[in-house]
C-alpha positions in Angstrom: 14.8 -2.9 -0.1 15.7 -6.5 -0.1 13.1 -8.5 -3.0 12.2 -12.0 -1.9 11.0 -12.4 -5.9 14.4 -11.1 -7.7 15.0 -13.6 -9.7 10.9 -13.6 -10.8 11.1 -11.4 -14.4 8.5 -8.5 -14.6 6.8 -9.0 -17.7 5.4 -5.8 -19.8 2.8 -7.2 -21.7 2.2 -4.0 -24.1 -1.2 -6.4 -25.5 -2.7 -6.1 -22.0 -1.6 -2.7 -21.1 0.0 -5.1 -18.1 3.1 -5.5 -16.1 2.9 -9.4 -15.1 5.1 -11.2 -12.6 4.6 -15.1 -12.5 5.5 -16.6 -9.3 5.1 -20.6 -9.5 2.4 -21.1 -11.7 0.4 -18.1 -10.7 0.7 -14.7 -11.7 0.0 -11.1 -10.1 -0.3 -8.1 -12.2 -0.5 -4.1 -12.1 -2.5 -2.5 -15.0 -1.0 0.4 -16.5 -1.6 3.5 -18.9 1.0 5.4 -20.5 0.5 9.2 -21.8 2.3 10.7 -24.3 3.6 13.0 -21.8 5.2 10.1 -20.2 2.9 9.7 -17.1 2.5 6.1 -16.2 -0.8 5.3 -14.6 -0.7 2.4 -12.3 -4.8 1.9 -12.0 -5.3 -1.9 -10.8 -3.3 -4.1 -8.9 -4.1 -8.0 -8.6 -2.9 -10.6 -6.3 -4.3 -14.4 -7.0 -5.2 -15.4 -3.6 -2.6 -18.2 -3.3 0.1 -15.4 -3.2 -1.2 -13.3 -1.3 0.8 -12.1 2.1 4.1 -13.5 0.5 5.2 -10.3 -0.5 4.2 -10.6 -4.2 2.1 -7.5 -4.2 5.0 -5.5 -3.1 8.1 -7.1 -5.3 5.5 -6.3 -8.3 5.2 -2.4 -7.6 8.5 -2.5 -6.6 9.5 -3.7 -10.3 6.8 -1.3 -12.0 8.6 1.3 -10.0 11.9 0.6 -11.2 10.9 0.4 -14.7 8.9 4.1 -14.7 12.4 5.8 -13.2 14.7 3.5 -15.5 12.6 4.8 -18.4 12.3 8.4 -17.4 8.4 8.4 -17.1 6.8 9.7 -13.9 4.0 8.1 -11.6 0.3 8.5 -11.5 -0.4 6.3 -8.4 -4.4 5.4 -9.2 -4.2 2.2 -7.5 -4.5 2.6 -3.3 -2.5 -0.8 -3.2 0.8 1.4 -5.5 -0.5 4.9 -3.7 0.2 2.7 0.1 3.2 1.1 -1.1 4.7 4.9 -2.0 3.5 6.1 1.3 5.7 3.3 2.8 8.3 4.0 0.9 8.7 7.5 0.3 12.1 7.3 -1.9 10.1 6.8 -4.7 8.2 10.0 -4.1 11.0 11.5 -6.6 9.2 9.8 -9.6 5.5 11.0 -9.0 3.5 13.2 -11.5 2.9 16.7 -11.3 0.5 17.4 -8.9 -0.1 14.0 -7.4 0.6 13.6 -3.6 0.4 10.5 -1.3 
């Protein structure tokens, strides 16, 4: 999948519990909660409104994404906006937790 924001860094902000990607002077983030057992829970997914239908939301989970396989923890898609986008997408089915299904 092509990212309109590649060159936009995501940002884990460990302080937050955050993954942050600043497009102009705006910012959209996905909260997150890691396990010990390596699950990544992806619970909250925010959009300011002047990005919104740009593709921001998307190029965010799509970096989140990327970051849970590269670091060999699995998904926990609590956030319908992350759940859709694996729906969509289903190559990144491969990376979801036991027993979650979307």
């Amino acid at each position: 999948m092509a990212d309109k924001y590649e060159s936009s860094e995501l940002v884990k902000n460990e302080e937050k519990k955050r993954f942050e990607l600043h497009v102009d002077t705006h910012f959209a983030f996905i909260e997150y909660i890691l396990t010990n057992q390596n699950v990544m829970y992806l619970t909250h997914t925010e959009v300011p409104q002047a990005l919104e239908g740009n593709g921001v939301g998307g190029s965010i989970v799509f970096k989140a994404l990327n970051y849970i396989k590269s670091n060999h923890f699995t998904l926990a898609p609590l956030c319908p906006f992350v759940a859709a986008y694996v729906k969509r997408h289903p190559e990144w089915k491969e990376i979801l937790a036991s027993g979650y299904h979307v």
